[in-house]
C-alpha positions in Angstrom: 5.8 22.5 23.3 4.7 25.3 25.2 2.7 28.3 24.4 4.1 31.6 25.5 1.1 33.7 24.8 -0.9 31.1 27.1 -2.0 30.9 30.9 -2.5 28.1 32.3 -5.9 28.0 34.4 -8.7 25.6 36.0 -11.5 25.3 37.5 -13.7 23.3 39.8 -16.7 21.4 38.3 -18.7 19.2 40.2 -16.0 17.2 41.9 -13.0 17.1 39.0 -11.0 19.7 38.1 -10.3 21.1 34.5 -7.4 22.5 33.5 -7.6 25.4 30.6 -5.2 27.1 28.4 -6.4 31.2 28.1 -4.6 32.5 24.3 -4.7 35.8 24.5 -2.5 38.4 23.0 -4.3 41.2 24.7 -6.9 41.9 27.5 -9.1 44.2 24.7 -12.9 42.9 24.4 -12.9 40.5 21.9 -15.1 37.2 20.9 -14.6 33.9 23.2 -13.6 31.2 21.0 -13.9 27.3 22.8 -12.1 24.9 21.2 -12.6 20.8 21.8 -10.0 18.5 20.9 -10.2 15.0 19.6 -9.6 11.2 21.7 -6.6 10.6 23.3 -5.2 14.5 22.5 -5.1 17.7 25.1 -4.8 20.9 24.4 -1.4 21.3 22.2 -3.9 19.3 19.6 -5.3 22.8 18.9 -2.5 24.9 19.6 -1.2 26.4 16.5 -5.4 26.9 15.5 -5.6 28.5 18.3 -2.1 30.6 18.4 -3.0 32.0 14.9 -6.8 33.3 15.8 -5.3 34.4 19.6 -5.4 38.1 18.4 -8.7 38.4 17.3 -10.4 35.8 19.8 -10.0 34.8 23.2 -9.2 31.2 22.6 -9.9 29.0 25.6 -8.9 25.1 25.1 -9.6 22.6 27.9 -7.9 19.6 28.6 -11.3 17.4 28.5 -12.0 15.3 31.8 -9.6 12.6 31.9 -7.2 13.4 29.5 -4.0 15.8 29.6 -4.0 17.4 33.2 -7.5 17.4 33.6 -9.0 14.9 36.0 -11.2 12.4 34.8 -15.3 12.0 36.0 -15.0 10.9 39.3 -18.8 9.0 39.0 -19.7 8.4 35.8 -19.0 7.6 32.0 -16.4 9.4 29.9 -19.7 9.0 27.1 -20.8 12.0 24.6 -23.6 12.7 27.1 -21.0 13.6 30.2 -19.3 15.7 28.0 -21.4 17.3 26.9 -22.3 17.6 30.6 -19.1 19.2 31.1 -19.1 21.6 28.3 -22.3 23.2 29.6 -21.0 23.4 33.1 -17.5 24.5 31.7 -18.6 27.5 29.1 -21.5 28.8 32.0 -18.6 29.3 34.7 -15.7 30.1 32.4 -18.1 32.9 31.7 -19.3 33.1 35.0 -22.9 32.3 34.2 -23.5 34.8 31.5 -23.5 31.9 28.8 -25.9 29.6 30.0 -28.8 27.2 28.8 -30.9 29.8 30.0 -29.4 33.1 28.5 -29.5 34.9 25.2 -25.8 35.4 24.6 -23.6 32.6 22.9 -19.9 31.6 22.3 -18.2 30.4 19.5 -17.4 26.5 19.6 -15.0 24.8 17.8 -14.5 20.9 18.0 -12.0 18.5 16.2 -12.3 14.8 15.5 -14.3 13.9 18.8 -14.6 17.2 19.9 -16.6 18.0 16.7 -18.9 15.3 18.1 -19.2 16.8 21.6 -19.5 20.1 20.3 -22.4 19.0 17.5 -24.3 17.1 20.2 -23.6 20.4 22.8 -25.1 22.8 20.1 -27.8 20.5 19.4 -28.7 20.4 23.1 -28.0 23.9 24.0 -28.0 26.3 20.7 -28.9 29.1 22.9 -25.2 29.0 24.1 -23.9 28.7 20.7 -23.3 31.9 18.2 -21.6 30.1 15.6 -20.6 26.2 15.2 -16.8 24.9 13.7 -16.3 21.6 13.1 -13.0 20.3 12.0 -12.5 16.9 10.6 -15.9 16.3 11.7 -17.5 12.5 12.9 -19.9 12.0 9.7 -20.0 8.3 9.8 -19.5 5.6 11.9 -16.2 3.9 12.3 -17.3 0.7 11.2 -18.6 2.2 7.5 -15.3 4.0 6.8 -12.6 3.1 4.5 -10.5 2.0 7.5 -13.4 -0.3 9.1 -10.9 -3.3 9.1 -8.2 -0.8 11.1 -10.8 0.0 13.3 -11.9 -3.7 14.2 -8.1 -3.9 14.8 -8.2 -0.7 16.9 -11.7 -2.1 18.7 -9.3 -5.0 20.1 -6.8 -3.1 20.4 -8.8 -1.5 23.5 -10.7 -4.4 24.6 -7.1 -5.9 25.3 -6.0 -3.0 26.9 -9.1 -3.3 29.5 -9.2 -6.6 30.4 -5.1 -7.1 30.9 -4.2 -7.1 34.5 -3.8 -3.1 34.8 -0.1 -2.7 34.6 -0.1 -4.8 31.5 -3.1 -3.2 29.9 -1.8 0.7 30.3 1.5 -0.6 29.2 -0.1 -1.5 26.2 -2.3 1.4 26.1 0.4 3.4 26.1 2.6 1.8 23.8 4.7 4.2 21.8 5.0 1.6 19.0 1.3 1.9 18.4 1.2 5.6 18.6 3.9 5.7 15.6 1.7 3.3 13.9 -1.8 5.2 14.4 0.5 8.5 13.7 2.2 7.0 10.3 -2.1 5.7 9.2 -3.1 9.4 9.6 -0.6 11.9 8.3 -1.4 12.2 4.6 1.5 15.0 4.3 4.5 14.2 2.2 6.5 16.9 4.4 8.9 15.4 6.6 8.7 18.1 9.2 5.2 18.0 8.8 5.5 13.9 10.4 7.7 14.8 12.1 6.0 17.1 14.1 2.6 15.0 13.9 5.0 11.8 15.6 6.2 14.1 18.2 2.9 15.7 19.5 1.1 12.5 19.7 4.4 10.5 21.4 4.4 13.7 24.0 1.1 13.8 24.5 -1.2 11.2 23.2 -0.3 8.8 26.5 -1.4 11.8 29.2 -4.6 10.1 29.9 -5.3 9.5 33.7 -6.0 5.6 33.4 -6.9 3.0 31.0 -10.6 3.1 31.8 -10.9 6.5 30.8 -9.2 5.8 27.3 -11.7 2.3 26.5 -14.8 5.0 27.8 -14.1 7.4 25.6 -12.7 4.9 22.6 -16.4 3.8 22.7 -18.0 7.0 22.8 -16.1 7.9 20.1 -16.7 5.3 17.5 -20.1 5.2 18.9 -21.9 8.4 17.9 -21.4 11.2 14.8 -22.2 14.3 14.0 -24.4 13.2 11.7 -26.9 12.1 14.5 -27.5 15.4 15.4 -26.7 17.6 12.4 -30.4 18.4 11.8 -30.5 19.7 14.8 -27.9 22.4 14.5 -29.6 25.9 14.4 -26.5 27.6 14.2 -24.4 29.0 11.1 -21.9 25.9 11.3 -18.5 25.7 9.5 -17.2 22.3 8.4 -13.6 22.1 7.2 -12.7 18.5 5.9 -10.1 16.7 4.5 -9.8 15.0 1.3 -8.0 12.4 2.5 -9.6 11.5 5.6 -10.0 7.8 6.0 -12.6 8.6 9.0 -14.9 10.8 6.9 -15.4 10.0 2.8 -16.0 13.5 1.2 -18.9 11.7 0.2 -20.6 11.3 3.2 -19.3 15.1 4.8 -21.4 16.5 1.8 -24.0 14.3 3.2 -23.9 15.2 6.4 -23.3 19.2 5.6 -26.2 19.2 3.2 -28.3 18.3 6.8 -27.2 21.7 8.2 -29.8 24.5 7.5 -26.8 27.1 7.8 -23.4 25.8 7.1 -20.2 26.5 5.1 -17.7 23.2 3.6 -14.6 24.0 3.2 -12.6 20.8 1.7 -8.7 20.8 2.2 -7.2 19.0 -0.8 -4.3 16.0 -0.2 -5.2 16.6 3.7 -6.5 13.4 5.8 -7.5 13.6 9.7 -4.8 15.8 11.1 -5.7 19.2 9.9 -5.1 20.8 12.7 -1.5 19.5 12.4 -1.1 19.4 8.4 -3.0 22.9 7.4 -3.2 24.7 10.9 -2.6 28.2 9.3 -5.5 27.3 6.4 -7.9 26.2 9.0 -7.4 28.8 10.8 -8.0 31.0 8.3 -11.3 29.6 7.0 -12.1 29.6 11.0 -11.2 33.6 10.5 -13.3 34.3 7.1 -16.3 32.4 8.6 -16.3 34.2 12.1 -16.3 37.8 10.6 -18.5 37.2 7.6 -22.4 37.1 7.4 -23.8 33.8 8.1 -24.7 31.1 5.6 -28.2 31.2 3.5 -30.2 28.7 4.7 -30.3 25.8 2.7 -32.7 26.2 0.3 -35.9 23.6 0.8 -34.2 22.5 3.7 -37.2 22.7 5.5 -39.2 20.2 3.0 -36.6 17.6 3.1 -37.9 14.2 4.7 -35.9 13.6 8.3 -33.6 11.0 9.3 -33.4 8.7 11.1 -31.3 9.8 13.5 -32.1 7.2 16.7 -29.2 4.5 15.6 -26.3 4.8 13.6 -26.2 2.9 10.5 -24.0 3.4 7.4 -27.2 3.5 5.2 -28.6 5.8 7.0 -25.7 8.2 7.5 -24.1 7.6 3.9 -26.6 6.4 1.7 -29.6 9.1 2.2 -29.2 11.8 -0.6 -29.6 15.4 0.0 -31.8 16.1 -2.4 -34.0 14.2 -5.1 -35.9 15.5 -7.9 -38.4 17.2 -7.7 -40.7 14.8 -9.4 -39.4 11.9 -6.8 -39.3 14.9 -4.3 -43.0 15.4 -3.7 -44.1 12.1 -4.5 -41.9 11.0 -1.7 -43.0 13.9 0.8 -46.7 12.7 -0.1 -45.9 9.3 0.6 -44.9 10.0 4.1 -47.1 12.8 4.9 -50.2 10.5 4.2 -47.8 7.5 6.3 -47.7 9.9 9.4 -51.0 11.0 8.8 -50.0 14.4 8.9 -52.4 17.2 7.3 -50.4 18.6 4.2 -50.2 18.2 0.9 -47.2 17.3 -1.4 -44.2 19.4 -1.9 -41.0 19.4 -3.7 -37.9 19.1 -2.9 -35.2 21.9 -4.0 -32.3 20.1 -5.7 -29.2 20.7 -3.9 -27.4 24.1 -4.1 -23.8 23.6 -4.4 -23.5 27.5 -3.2 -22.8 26.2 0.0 -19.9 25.3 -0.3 -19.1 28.5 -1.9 -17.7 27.9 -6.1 -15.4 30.2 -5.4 -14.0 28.6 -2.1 -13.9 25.1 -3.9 -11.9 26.2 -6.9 -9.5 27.7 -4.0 -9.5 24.5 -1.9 -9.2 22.4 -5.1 -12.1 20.8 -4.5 -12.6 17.6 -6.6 -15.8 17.0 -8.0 -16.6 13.6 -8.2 
């Protein structure tokens, strides 16, 4: 489906070309919006987000290297790290250098599924270039510790057969439509038929348009390789993470988690929604997106700053799912006095805050019909 309030453009980076869609519905000054999408996807992922928010933002959405009409690293990994890469070197000359690592003037970044774990890891690396952080359906464990760790064994193969086929067997497979309906039926938590419907056909149109079958088993990796979680204390930024109930690649559990790592965030949780917001609840999300971008930002987590770090140097489901946000404040200082004197760091004990549900906004969760568990 194409987008008649969107132009088509690229540019040149380092040897590959990118190919961008501008939404605009005017040339007035306005906000610039980037928005990631997620493995295997282009840029009609994020189309109806970014045809809804087109008025009050210029929405830029790149094809990322390798997939949809982009072209894919001509010398190295598709890996987190070389997209990030590539984000840096797209946002500085999309804005022809006055968002850079070394400037004082930010845009807003919005990632989904494996873009929100490109965009986290770009923010944490650059915050400078970052006003304000979205992250829908974001990466807060690793595949393996999900609900669907047996699909994603399945999945793991899946690829690994797909490589190491002769190459017109392997992309065949790759690109089998059969799978795509079957990855598509797993996902879509909607009992609305056009709803599927629409899902099926965007991922049999598009999810195929990658340039080879190396660049789909690089970024497969990547993708169940590293989280957002790794990084989220790192994010300076007010950050916005919308979620879905549903979603087998994220408990709600371990998104609470992740969002209580955030010194600045927002959660909004989509009831009866899994993986495919931007498909299921485009109009929602891009309303939360909307709310968040023209209100003040976030309080800072309150003792966010006394809260013993993770771990974040491997990805483990202990360490990305079973670390609390808060403990008492009993257990709280006794802890932070354990590891102070452990470091042998000069400071004495403090405790820790117990978590502050206001973050995710009462009012917001009795709207999103947020469960409590």
């Amino acid at each position: 489906m194409e987008n008649p309030y969107a132009e088509r453009r690229s540019v040149e980076l380092d040897g590959y070309r990118v190919r961008y869609w501008f939404y605009d519905a005017d040339r007035q000054r306005k906000p610039l919006l980037v928005m990631l999408h997620g493995f295997r996807g282009d840029h009609h992922g994020l189309q109806l987000i970014a045809s809804a928010l087109r008025e009050k933002y210029h929405v830029v959405v790149p094809d990322l290297p390798g997939f949809g009409r982009s072209e894919p690293f001509p010398d190295r990994e598709h890996s987190v790290a070389n997209y990030v890469d590539f984000t840096r070197a797209f946002i500085t000359a999309l804005t022809d250098g006055a968002v850079s690592p070394d400037s004082e003037t930010g845009v807003v970044l919005l990632g989904h599924s494996f873009g929100s774990t490109v965009a986290a890891h770009f923010a944490a690396a650059h915050p400078s270039m970052v006003e304000r952080l979205v992250l829908v359906n974001p990466i807060s464990q690793p595949a393996l510790a999900g609900s669907q760790k047996k699909l994603t064994k399945l999945t793991e193969l899946y690829y690994g057969v797909g490589a190491s086929l002769p190459q017109r067997l392997g992309t065949r497979l790759l690109s089998s439509n059969t799978v795509v309906k079957l990855m598509t039926d797993v996902m879509v938590k909607s009992e609305d038929p056009e709803v599927k419907h629409y899902a099926l056909r965007q991922h049999q149109a598009y999810f195929n348009a990658f340039a080879n079958r190396q660049v789909v088993s690089e970024a497969y990796q990547a993708s169940i390789s590293r989280t957002v979680a790794e990084v989220a204390m790192q994010l300076s930024m007010p950050t916005l993470l919308i979620v879905g109930e549903l979603d087998d690649l994220g408990s709600v559990d371990s998104q609470r988690t992740m969002a209580s790592w955030i010194r600045s965030h927002s959660l909004k949780i989509i009831p009866g929604v899994g993986h495919l917001i931007h498909y299921e609840t485009p109009t929602l999300a891009a309303q939360y997106v909307e709310e968040f971008l023209s209100s003040p930002a976030p309080e800072p987590l309150e003792g966010y700053d006394r809260l013993p770090h993770a771990d974040t140097t491997v990805s483990t489901p202990d360490q990305l799912t079973g670390m609390l946000p808060a403990v008492s404040p009993d257990d709280g200082a006794r802890q932070f006095a354990r590891e102070t004197e452990a470091r042998g760091l000069d400071g004495s004990a403090r405790t820790t805050a117990p978590a502050d549900e206001h973050h995710e906004h009462a009012d917001a969760r009795h709207r999103d019909g947020t469960r409590q568990k």
